[in-house]
C-alpha positions in Angstrom: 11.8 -22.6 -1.5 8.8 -20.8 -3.1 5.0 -21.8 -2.0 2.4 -20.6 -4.1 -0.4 -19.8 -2.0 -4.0 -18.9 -2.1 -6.3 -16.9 0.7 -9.8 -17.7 1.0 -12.2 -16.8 3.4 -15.7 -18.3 4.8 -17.5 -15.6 7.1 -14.4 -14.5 8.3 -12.7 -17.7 9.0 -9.8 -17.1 7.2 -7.0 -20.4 5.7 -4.3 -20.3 3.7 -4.4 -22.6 0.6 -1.9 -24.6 -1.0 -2.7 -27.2 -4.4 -0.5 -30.0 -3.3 -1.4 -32.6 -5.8 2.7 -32.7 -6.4 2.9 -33.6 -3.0 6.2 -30.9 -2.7 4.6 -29.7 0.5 6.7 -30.5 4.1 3.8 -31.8 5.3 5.4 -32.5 8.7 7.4 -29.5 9.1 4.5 -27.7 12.0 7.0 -24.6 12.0 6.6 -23.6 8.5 2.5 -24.1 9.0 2.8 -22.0 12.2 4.9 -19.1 10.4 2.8 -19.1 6.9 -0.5 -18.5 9.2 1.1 -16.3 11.5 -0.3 -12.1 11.0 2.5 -10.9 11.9 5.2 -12.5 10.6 3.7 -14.9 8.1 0.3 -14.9 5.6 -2.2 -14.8 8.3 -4.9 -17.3 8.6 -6.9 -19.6 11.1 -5.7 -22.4 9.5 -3.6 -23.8 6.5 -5.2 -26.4 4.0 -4.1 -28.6 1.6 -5.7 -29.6 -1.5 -4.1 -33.0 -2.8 -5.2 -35.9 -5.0 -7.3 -38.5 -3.9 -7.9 -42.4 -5.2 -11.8 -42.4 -4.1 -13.1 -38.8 -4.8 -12.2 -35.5 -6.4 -9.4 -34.6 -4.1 -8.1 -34.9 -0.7 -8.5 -32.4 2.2 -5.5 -31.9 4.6 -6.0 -29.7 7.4 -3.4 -27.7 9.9 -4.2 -25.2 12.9 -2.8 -22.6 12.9 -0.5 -23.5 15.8 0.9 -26.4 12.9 -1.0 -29.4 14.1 -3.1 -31.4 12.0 -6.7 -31.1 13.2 -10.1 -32.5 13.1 -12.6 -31.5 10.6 -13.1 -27.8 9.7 -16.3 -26.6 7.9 -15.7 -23.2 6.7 -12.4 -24.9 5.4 -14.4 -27.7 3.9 -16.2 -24.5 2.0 -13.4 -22.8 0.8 -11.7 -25.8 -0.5 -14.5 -26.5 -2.3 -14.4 -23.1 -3.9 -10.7 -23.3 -4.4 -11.3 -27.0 -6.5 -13.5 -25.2 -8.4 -11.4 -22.3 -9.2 -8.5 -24.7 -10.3 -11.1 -26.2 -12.5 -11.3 -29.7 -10.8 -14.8 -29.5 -10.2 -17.7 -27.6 -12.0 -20.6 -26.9 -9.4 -20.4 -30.2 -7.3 -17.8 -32.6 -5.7 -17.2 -35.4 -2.9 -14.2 -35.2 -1.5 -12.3 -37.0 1.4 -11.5 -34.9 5.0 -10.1 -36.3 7.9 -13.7 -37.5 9.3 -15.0 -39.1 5.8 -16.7 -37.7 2.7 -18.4 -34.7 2.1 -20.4 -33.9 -0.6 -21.1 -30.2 -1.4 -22.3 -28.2 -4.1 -21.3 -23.7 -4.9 -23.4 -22.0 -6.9 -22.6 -19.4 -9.4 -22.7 -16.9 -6.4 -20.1 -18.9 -4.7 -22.5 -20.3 -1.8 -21.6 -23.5 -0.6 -23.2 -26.4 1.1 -21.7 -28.8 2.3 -23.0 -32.5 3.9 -21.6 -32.7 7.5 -21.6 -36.0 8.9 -24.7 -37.9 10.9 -24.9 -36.7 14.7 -26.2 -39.5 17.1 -24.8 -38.8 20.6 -25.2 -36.0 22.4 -24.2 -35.1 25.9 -25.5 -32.5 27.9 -24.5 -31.6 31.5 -25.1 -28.7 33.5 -25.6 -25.8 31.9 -23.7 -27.3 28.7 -24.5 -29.9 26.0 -21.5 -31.3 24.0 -21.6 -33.2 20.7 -19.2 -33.6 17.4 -20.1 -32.7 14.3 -16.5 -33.6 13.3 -14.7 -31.7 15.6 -15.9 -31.3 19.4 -17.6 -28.7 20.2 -19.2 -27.6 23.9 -22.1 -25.5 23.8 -23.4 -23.2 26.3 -26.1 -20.5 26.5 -25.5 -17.1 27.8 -28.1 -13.7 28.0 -25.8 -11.3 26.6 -22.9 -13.1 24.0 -21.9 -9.5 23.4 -20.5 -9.2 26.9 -18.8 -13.0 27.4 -15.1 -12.9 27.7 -14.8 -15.4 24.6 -10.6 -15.5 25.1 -10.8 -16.0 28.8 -13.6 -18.2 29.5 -13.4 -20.4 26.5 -9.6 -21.3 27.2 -10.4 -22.2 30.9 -13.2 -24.6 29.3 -11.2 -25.8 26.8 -8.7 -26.8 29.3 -10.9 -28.3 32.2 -10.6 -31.7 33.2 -14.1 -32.3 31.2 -12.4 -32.2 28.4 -9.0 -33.8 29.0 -5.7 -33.3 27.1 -7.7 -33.6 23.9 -9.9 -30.4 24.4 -13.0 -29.0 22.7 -14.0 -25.7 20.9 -16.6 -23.9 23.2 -19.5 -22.2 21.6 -21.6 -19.3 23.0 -25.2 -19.0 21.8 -27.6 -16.3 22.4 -31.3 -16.8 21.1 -32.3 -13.8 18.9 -35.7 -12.7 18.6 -36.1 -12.7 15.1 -35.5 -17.0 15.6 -31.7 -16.5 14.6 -29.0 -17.8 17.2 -26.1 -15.7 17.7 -22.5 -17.3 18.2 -19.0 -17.0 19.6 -16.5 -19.5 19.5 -13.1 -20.1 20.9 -11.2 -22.6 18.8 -8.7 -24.9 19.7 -5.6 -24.8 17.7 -6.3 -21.4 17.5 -6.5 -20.6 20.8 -8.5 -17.5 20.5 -11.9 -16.8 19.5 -12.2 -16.7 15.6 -15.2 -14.8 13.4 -16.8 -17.9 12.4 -16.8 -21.7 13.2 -18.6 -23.9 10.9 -18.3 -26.9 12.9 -19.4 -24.8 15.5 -22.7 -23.5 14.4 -23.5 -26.7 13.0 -23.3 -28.2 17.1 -25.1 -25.0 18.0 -27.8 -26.0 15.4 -28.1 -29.3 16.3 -28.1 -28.3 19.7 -30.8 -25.9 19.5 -33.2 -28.3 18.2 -32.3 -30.8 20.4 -33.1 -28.8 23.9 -36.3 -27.7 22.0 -35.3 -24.0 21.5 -36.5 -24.2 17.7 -38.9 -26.4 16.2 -36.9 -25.9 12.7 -34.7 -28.0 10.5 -33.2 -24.9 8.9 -31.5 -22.6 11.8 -29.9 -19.1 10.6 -27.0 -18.3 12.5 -25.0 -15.2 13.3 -21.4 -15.4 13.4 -18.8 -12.9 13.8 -17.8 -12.7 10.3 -21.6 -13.0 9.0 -24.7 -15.1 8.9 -24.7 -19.1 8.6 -27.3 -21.6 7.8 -27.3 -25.3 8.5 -30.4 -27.8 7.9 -30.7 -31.2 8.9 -33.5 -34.2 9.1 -34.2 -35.7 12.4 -35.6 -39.1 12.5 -35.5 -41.4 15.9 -33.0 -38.9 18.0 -30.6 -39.2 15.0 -29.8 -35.9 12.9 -29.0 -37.0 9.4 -29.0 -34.9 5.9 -26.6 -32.2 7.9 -25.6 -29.3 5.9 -23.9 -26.3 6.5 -24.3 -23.4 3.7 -22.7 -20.1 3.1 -20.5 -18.4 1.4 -16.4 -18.9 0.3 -14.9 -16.1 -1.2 -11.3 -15.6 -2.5 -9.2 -13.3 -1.1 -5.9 -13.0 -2.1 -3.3 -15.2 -3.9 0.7 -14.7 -3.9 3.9 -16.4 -3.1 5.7 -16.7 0.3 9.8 -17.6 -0.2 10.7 -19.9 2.9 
């Protein structure tokens, strides 16, 4: 069997492609997901996405791990899909399309920048030395003075795993305030297992979390990532964040095909 694939790339996150609008994909086959986003003996990518048809918007969103598992929502994935509808020509320079956690709207401009509507955040958690909240995946977030020096690998797997979190887990997200008002980030992805160069669900929480323990009076936070520099803005009315979107760029990397 031949796959046609496509690489994209969002700060550094990094997801294999497929247009499955035939539906020939073996959707439930986890090995071949594993093995197409493994860098050694596969593609290479944080994750694998498909892009299939979809009764109540543009197209469907299908996301895998890279360990092969279906996953919760992914928003440097939800940018690069966005660029890859448009590159296929299903969309011109705005779309709603259906992920695992809803719609999203989003709109790319002619230099590929993407912003995309996250969903609402209304309940946030915070505990000692942590907050935790979902912007459509869980994320823990926890401040640290140097993020430079943090063990992300080590200490994001052993908070992944505690018993706070249960056999479901959460991403973990270390922030550093900047003094230019920017928050730096490292996170540790689940499914991943390892720290990646940028989480968009991540440094939306961060964001949100930011704002919420008072650290920034702003509704539009710059972040640093790994892979680059994120932005998300968001209204805040009664405790609720609504409006949420996280922009930046999607870029194209690579496109071939990968004989199973």
């Amino acid at each position: 069997m031949e796959l046609n694939f496509y690489k994209y790339q969002g700060t550094g996150n990094d997801f294999v492609m497929i247009d499955n609008r035939d539906l020939s994909f073996p959707k439930e086959n986890t090995e071949l997901v594993a093995k197409l986003c493994d860098r050694r003996f596969g593609i290479g990518a944080d994750g694998l996405i498909l892009l299939e048809n979809d009764e109540t918007s543009d197209f469907r969103m299908v996301y895998y791990n890279s360990d092969g598992n279906t996953s919760s929502m992914c928003g440097n994935g939800g940018r690069c899909i966005v660029a890859f509808a448009k590159s296929l020509g299903l969309i011109e320079n705005s779309t709603r399309f259906m992920a695992t956690d809803g719609l999203h709207d989003a709109t790319i401009d002619a230099d590929g920048i993407v912003s995309l509507h996250m969903k609402d955040v209304d309940h946030i958690k915070t505990g000692n030395g942590y907050i935790f909240l979902d912007t459509g995946s869980p994320h823990h977030v926890e401040f640290v003075e140097d993020v430079r020096q943090v063990n992300v690998a080590e200490l994001g797997a052993k908070i992944r795993y505690s018993d706070m979190y249960g056999s479901a887990g959460s991403n973990v997200n270390f922030v550093k305030p900047e003094a230019d008002g920017r928050f730096s980030v490292r996170t540790y992805e689940r499914g991943v297992e390892d720290e990646t160069l940028s989480c968009g669900t991540g440094v939306t929480a961060v964001a949100i979390a930011v704002h919420y323990l008072g650290k920034t009076k702003s509704e539009t936070v710059k972040l640093n990532v790994e892979g680059g520099t994120l932005e998300v803005s968001f209204e805040v009315r009664d405790g609720k964040y609504s409006k949420v979107y996280l922009i930046g760029p999607a870029e194209f990397v690579f496109k071939g095909t990968f004989i199973v």
